[in-house]
N, C-alpha and C positions, 0 to 999 in steps of 0.2 A: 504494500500500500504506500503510494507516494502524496505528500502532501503540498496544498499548492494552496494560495489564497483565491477564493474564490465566492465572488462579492455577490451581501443579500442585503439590498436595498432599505429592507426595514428590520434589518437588526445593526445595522452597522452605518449611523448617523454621520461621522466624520468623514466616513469616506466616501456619502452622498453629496455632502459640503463640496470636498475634494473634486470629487466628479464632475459637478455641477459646473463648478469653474472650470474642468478643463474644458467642457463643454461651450461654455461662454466662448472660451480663447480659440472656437473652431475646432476642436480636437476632431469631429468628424470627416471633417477634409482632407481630400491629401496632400496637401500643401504644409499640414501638420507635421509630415514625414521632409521635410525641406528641411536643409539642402542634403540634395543624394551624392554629392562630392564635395569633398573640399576645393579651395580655391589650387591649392598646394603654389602661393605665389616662389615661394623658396627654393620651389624642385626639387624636396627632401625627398619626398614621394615618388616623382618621376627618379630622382636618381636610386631606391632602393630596387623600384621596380626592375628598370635596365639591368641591377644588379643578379636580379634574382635572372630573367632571359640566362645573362650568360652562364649562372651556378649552373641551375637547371639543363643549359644546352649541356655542359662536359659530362652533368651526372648522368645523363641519358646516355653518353657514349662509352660509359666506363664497363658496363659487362655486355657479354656474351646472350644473343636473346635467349638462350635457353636456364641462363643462369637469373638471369633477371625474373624468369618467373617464378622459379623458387624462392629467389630474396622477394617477390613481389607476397609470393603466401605468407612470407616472417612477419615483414612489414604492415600487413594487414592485420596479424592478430597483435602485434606491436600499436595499430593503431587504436585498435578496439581495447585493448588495453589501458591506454591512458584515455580515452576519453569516458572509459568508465569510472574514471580516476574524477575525472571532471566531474562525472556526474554523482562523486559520491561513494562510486561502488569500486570495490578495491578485490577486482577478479585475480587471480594467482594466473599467470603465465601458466602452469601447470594443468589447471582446469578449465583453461582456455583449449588448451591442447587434447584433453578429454572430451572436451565439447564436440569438436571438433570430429573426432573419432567415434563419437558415438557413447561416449562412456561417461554417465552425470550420476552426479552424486547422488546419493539417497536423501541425504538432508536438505530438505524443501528449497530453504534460503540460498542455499549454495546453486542448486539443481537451478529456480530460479534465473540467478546470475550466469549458469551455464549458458543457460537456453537464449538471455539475452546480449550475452557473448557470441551465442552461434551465429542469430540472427543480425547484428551490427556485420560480420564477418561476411555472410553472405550477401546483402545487401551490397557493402562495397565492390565483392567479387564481380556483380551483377554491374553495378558500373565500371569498374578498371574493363569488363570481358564484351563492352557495350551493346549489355545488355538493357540498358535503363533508357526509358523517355530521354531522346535529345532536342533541341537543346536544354542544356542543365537549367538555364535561366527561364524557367516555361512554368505555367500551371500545373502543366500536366507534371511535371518532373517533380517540383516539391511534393506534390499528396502524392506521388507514386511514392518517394523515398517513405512518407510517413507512415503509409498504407504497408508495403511493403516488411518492413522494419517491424512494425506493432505487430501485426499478423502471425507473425512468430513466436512472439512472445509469451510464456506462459498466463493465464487470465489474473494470478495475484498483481500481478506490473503491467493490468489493464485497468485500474482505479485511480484515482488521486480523491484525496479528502479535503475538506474546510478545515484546519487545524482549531481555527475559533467558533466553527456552529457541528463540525463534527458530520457534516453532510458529506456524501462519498459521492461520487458519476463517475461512471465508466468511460474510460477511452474508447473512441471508434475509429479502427486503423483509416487513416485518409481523408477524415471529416474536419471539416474547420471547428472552431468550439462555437459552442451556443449560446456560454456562459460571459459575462463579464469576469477578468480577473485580475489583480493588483499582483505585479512584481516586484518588491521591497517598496522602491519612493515609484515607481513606473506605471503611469496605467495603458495599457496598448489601448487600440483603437475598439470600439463596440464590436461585438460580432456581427451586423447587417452589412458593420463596413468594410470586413476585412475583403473582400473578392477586390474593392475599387484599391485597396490599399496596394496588396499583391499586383494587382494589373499597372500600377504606378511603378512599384519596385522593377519588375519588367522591361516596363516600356521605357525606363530612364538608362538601365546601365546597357541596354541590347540598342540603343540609338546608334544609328552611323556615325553620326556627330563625334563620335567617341574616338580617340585613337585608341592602337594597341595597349601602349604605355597604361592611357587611362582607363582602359578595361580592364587591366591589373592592378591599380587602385581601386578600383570599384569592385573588385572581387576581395578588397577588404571591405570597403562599405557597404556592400550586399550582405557581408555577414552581418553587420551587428542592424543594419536596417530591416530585417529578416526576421534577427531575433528579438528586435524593438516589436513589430506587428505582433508575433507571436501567437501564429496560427491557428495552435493546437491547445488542445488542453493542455499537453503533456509532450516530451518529448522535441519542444523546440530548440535547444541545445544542438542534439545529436544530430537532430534533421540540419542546421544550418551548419555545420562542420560535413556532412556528407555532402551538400549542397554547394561547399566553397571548395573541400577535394574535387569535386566533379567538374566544376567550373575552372577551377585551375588547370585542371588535365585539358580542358579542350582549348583554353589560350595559351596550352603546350609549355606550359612551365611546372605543371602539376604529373604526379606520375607514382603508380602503385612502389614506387621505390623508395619517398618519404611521405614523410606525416606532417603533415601540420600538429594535429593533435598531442603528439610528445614533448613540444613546444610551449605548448599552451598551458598542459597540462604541471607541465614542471617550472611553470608561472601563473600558477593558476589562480592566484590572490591579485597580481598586477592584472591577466586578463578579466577576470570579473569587476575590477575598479575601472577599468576604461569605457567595459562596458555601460557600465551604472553611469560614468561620467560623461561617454557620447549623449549620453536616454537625456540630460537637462535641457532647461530650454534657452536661448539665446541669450550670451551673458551683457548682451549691450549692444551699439552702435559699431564694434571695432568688431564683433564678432558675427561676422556675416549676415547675410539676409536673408536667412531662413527660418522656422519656428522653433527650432532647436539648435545647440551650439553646434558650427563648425570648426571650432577650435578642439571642443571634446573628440567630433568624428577623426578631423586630423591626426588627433593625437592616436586613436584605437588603432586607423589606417597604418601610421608609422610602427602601432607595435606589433602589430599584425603581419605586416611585410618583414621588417625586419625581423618576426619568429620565422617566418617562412626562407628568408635565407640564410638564417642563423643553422635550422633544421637540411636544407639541401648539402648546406658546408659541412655538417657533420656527417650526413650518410655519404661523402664526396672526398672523405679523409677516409671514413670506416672501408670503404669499400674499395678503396685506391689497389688495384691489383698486387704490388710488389708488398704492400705493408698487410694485406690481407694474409698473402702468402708467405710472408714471414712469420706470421701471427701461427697460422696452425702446422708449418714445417717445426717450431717452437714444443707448440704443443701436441704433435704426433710422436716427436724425438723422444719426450716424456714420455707418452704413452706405450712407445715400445720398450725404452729402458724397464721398464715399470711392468714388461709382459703382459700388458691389458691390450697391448694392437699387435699382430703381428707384422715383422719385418716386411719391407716393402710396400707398404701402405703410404709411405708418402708420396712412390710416385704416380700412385695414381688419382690421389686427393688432390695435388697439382695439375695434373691435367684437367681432371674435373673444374678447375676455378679457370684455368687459360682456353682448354678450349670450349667450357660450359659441358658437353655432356660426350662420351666417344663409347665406342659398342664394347659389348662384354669382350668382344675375339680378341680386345688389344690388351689384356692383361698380360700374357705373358709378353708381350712388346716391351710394354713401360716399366716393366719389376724387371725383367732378366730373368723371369723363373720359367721353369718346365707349364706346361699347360694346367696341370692337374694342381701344382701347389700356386699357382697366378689363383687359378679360380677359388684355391680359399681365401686367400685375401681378400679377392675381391669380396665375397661371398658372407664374409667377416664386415667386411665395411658396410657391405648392404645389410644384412641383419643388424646390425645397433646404431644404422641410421643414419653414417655420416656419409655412408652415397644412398643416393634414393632412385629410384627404378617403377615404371608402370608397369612391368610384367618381369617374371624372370629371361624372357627374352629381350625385352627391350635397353637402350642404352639409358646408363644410370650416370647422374649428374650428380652435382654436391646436397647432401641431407644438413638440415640443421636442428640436430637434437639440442632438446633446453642443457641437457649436461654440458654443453660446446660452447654454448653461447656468451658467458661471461668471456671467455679465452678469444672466440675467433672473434664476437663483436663487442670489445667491450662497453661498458655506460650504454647500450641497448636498452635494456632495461632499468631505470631507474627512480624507484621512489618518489612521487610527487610530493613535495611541500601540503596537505591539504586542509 
């Protein structure tokens, strides 16, 4: 059961008051949602953006496509990870990996988090594999993500409650909310109005008017403009982090090989204050001319790009070929000295990273061994998952068991602040 504020007119007099006046100030309009970019007179923004282009181009080009799509499955449940983080829920890498498999706990709460571990996971798959409504900046594609998503999920993590009237409604995967509802000091827009709001959101950042550059600033203003409306009852978080990965993949600086989310999440005190601090409204005559501040959006925009190539640089170090292949010729050498791998295992964990995946026939090629003792090695490494294979006949690429992961990728995983 998740809890959300969610307003009843005649038990809750202040924030009738509240209301009332936003309503005065036009809050039904969508001009209330103004301005949809900052000015960015400074080109702090155009310059982060440019920035990110070129991370992004080298990161694309650093593996092998067949390796890229196993780091693209890591990366996915690394994503779902910390944005579970975000949201709260602090799923184990481990049971992400069981979800995965098929294999959830018995213990409700946990099982729960499984099942909404799985479903975040698939959902992404379904866009990196494009499968999802395009384009990402569409009607159709937001309630697909939330539809999608919720539908999965077990029915306890389809409720949210009144924390102060104790009233409960149910989520409905896809559906706008019905309800008015208050986010700390924020009140989104009415529900009759959300379709005109979302069709603004739209129709502002998809304008031709737009350059490149500023369609990558606006794929941070789309985020917190997204999550200002706040669609859903539930779940608007998740959707607009699925909805700004999707959106970056198609203006081709986004890509199943980072996260935003790991970013975010391991700032995840400064991102929810920026947010809170875009949501006020215009602090004066210097602070543009819209209903809300563009000094706050500015400021989200910059931390939002700057997480986003702060995250490209580091999976662009991590995955740097010669420092990869340092990292687990290190820790294979170990692993033999230590009789848990057997000898010759590194050269074929090295080819697996250089050339992404080569056929079973070339064991005895790359070890030097006789045919029959190639194939226990190999056979070794495919059983505890540091190469991985669709069939026993087919060519096996590099596996990333969680036992590995501290060593080949280190800080992968790490602890959010929350």
């Amino acid at each position: 059961m998740r809890q959300i504020l969610i307003t009843n007119w005649r038990q809750n007099i202040i924030f009738n008051i509240y209301y009332q006046a936003m309503k005065a100030a036009k809050m039904a309009s969508v001009s209330a949602m103004e301005p949809m970019l900052p000015d960015d007179h400074r080109h702090a923004l155009a310059d982060l953006a440019t920035d990110l282009i070129a991370k992004a181009g080298v990161l694309g080009g650093r593996l092998h496509p067949a390796m890229r799509s196993n780091v693209g499955d890591l990366v996915r449940s690394m994503n779902c990870y910390y944005s579970n983080l975000i949201e709260g829920h602090n799923t184990l890498p481990a049971d992400i990996n069981r979800a995965l498999a098929g294999d959830f706990a018995e213990d409700r709460q946990r099982r729960n988090l499984q099942l909404e571990a799985r479903a975040h996971i698939e959902v992404q798959r379904m866009i990196d594999d494009g499968h999802a409504p395009s384009p990402a900046l569409s009607m159709d594609f937001i309630l697909w993500v939330h539809r999608t998503f919720c539908e999965r999920l077990p029915d306890d993590l389809l409720w949210v409650e009144n924390p102060e009237t104790g009233e409960k409604l149910r989520v409905i995967p896809g559906e706008l909310r019905r309800r008015h509802v208050r986010v700390a000091r924020h009140i989104p827009p009415d529900p009759q109005d959300l379709p005109a709001f979302l069709a603004r959101l739209i129709e502002s950042y998809r304008s031709s008017r737009i350059s490149k550059l500023q369609k990558i600033v606006a794929a941070a203003a789309s985020h917190h403009r997204l999550a200002w409306i706040h669609p859903f009852l539930d779940g608007n978080g998740r959707v607009a982090r699925l909805f700004s990965h999707a959106w970056l993949c198609e203006l081709g600086v986004g890509s199943e090989i980072w996260s935003i989310s790991r970013g975010l999440a391991r700032n995840v005190a400064e991102y929810k204050s920026k947010l809170m601090a875009a949501d006020e409204p215009r602090r004066g005559d210097l602070d543009g001319r819209g209903n809300l501040t563009e000094a706050g959006l500015e400021q989200f925009c910059g931390f939002f790009l700057a997480t986003c190539v702060d995250q490209v640089t580091f999976m662009e170090k991590l995955l740097e070929p010669a420092e990869l292949l340092g990292r687990i010729e290190v820790w294979c050498a170990e692993e033999v000295r230590a009789r848990r791998l057997p000898r010759g295992s590194w050269p074929l964990l090295r080819e697996a990273v250089i050339a992404g995946e080569f056929p079973r026939g070339r064991a005895p090629e790359l070890t030097g061994y006789e045919t029959r003792q190639a194939r226990t090695v190999l056979n070794t490494l495919v059983r505890d998952g540091y190469l991985a294979s669709a069939n026993p006949r087919a060519p096996v690429r590099l596996g990333f068991p969680l036992t590995v992961l501290d060593r080949w990728f280190p800080r992968l995983y790490v602890a959010a602040p929350m």
